[in-house]
N, C-alpha and C positions, 0 to 999 in steps of 0.2 A: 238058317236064320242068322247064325252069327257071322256068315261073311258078308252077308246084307248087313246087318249090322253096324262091321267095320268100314265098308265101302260108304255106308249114308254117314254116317262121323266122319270121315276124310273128304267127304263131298261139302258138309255142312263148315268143318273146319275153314277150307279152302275158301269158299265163299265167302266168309269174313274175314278170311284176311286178302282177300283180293279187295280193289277200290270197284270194282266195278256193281258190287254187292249193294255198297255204300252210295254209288251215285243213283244207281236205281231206288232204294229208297229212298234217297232225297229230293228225287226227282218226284218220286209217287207222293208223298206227306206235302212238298211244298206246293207241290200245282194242284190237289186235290184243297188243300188247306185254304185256300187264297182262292180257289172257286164256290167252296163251301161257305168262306168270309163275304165273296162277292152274290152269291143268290140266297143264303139264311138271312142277310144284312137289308137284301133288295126286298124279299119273300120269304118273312117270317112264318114259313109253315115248316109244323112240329111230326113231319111224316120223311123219315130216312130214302122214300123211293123220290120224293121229286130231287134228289142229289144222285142218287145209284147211277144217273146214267153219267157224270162227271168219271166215277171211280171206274166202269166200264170202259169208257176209251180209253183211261189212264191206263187201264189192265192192257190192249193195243198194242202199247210202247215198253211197255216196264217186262212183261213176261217172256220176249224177247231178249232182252238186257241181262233177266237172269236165269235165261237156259241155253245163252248162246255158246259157253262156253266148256258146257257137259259132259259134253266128248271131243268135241272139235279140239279142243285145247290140248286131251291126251292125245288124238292125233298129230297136229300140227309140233308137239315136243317127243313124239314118236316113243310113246311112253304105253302108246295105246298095243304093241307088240307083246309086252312084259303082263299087260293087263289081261291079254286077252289067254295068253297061257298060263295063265294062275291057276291056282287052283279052284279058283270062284270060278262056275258057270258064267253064259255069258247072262242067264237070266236074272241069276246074282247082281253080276255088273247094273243090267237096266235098270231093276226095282231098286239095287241101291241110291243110284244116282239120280231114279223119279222122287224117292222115299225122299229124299234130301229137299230137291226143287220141291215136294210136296209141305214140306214145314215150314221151309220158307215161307210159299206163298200162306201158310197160315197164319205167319206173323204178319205181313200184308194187310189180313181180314181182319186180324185179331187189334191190331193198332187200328184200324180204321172205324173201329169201335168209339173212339173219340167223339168223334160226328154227331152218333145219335144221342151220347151221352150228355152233349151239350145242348144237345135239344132238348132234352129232357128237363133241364131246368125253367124253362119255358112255356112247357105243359104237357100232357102224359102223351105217351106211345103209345100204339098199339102193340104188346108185347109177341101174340101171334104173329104176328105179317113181319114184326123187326124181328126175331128170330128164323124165321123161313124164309125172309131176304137173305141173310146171310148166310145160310146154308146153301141156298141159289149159288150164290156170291162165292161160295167157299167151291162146288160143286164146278162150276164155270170154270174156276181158275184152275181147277184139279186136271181139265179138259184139254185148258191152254196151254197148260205147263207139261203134259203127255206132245202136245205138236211141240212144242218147243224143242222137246228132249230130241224127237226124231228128225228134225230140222237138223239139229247139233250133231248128228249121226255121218250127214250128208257130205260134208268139207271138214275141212284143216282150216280155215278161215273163219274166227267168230265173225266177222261181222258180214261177213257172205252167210254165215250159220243164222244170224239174227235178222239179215232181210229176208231168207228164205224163210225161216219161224213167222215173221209179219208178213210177208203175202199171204202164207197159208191163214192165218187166223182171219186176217181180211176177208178173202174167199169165205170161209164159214159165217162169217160177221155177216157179210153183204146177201148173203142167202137168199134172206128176203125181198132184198130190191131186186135180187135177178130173178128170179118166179114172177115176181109184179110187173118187171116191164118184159122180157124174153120167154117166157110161161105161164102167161097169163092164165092159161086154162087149168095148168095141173100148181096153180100157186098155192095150193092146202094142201098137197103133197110134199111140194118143196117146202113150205116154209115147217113142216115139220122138223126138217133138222135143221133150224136155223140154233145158233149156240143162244142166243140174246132173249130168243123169242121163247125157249123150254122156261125161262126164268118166268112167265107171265102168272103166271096159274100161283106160284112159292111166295111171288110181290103180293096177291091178294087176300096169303094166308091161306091157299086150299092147296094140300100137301098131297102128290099125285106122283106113285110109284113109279108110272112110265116116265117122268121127269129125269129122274132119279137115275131109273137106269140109260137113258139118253147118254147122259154125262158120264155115268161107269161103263157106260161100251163104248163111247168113243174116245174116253182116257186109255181103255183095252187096246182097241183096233189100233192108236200109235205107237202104245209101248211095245206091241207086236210088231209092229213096221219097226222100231228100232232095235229091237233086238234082231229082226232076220236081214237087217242091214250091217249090223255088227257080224252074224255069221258068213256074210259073202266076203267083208273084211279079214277075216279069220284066214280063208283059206284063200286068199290071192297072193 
């Protein structure tokens, strides 16, 4: 635990002091802030889900930005050689560098809190569903940011690392338009693993296990793909 430890401190360090930490959150607060001004301003309703889907696309672009450069980066400065024979496993290495991308995107969630806050002044929330949205919200992003890592896995190139992180999350995104038009028949099967669509049930306030683990197996399924892509790394 403490080489996780030191590895998600050194990940979490880096991240702020690199700008690109900074442009993504500047990017996520002023365009989510300025469509939140543009539809609370248009459509004063006091319910945090008719905006969630603003912060969703935002999550598209932004979760990309901050997991492009996870590994790629120790690769491309060939630093990832010294890393990989440490004395840290290389499972160390993953969970440290997810554990890091994972706080971040908490601060994400957690500033994004503004939002309903402000609605609040307004007139009352529903505290069930505005709590369970963002556990969705928190759950999602935990998901996105496991493809991110593994995306970052793939090149020496962050930004070949971060188109490849956005196709894939696309792919999951679009799920359900591809069941609806190309599978029409088995579309209740596919749209089961749509990442967007597990969030439906947590919006309405009915809190459902299999949600839950949706989003912790498929943050699993990549940080395994990133780690048994680290190990083919290891030994070429």
């Amino acid at each position: 635990m403490s080489k996780i430890g030191a590895i998600c401190r050194k990940e979490l360090q880096l991240y702020f002091y690199s700008p690109t930490a900074y442009v993504a959150f500047a990017f996520f607060f002023a365009v989510s802030g300025f469509m939140f001004s543009l539809d609370f301003l248009s459509f004063p309703v006091v319910d945090i889900r008719a905006f969630l889907g603003n912060i969703l696309v935002l999550y598209l672009f932004t979760v990309p930005l901050l997991t492009m450069r996870l590994v790629s980066d120790e690769l491309r400065q060939g630093t990832d050689e010294l890393l990989l024979t440490s004395p840290a496993s290389i499972w160390d290495i993953v969970i440290g560098k997810y554990a890091a991308a994972l706080l971040v995107q908490f601060l994400l969630v957690a500033g994004s809190l503004i939002y309903p806050l402000i609605m609040s002044y307004f007139g009352d929330l529903d505290m069930p569903v505005l709590w369970l949205t963002y556990v969705s919200l928190f759950l999602l992003g935990a998901a996105m940011m496991a493809v991110g890592l593994f995306a970052s896995t793939l090149t020496a190139h962050q930004m070949v690392a971060g188109i490849i992180g956005f196709a894939l999350l696309m792919g999951l995104w679009m799920i359900d338009w591809i069941g609806e038009s190309l599978f029409y028949s088995a579309r209740e099967i596919i749209g089961m693993f749509s990442i967007v669509g597990r969030m439906e049930n947590m919006m309405k306030g009915v809190f459902d296990a299999a949600d839950v683990l949706f989003y912790v197996t498929l943050s699993a399924v990549f940080i395994v793909l990133s780690r048994q892509t680290l190990e083919s790394k290891r030994w070429r």
